[in-house]
N, C-alpha and C positions, 0 to 999 in steps of 0.2 A: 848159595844164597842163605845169609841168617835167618833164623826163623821169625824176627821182628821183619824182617824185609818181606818175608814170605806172608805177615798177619797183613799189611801194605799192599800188598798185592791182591791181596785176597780183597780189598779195601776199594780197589783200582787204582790203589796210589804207587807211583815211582818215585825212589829218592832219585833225586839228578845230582849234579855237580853240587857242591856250595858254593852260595852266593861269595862274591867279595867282598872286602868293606868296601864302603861308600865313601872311606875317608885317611885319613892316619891313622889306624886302631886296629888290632889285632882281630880276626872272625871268633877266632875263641882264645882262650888262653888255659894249657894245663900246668895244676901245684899240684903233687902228688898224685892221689886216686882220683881230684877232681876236676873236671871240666867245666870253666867260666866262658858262657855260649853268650858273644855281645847281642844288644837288641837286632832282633828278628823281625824285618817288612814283609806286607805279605806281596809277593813279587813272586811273579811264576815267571819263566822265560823271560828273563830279562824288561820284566812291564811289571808295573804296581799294578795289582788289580783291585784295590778300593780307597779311594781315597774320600775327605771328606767329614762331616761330623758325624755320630751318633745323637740323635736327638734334634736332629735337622735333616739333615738329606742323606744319612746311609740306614738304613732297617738294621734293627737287631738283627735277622736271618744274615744278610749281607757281614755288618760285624762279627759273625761267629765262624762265619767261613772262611773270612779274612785273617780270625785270629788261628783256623785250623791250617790255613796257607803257611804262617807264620811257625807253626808247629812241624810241618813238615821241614821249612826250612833249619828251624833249630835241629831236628834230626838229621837231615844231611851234614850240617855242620860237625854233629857228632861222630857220625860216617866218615866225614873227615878225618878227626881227632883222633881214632881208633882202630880205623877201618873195619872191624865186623862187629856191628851193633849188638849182637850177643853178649858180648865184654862188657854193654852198661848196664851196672848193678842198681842202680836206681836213680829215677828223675828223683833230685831232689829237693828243687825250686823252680817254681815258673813265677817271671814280674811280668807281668801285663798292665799294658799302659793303653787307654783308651780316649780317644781323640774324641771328645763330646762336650753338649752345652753343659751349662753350669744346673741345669733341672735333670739331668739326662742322674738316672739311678742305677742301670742295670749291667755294669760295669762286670759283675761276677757274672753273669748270663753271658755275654760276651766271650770275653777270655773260659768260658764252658767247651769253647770250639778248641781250643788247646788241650785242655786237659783232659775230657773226653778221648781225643786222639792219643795223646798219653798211654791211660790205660788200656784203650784198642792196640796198640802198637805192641806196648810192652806187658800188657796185663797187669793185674791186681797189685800185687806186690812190688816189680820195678818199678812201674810209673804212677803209683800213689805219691803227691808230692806236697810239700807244701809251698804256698803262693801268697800272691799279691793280684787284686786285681781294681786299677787307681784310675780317675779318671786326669785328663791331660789337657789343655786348653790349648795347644798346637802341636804337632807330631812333625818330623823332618817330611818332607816331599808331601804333606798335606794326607798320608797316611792315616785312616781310621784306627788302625791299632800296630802299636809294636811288643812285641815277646822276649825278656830276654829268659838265659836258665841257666843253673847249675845242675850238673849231672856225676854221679861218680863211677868208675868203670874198674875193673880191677885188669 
């Protein structure tokens, strides 16, 4: 077990399988050292678990767990891409995209559920990243937030 798998656990988090796409498009795609990780739903077993707006009917709490769902899944994806998470030398973008009304502001609180998990995962240094965190006026599947990221692995 990598020792990010092992920080995960310690977490009570398991990486599973990666999700598939949902479409024609690649789950990720690697150029070189880096890994382009497509947008990320938050989807445990096979089920969305939050769909909905921000600043209507999902809670900030709700959205941060959904975008930490969404972060778990970028990470399996990587697991993927690599097979032992040790090899990724740094998150180095997270896009978060946030399904909310046009008053809704707290867009970087949200996607906090991600990158928080970031640096739990990976610690200070790997998983310091830089991001985006946007608000969205529909997401596919009615999803409150989607994640995409770049990451680089040696």
């Amino acid at each position: 077990m990598s020792q990010v798998e092992q920080r995960l656990a310690d977490m009570g988090i398991t990486i599973g399988d990666a999700p598939a796409a949902a479409a024609k498009y690649l789950p990720f795609v690697i150029s070189g050292n880096l890994i382009f990780v497509s947008g990320q739903l938050p989807m445990q077993d096979g089920a969305i678990k939050c769909q909905g707006k921000l600043g209507a009917d999902v809670s900030l709490e709700a959205g941060e767990e959904a975008a930490k769902i969404c972060a778990i899944n970028i990470i399996s994806q990587l697991k993927a891409a690599v097979g032992d998470l040790d090899r990724i030398t740094r998150i180095v973008k997270l896009g978060g995209f946030v399904n909310s009304t046009a008053d809704f502001s707290q867009q970087p609180a949200v996607i906090n559920g991600a990158s928080n998990l970031m640096f739990d995962a990976f610690g200070e240094t790997v998983g310091a990243h830089a991001r985006a965190a946007v608000s969205a006026p529909a997401l596919p599947f009615d999803v409150a937030v989607e994640i995409d990221a770049v990451a680089e692995f040696k």
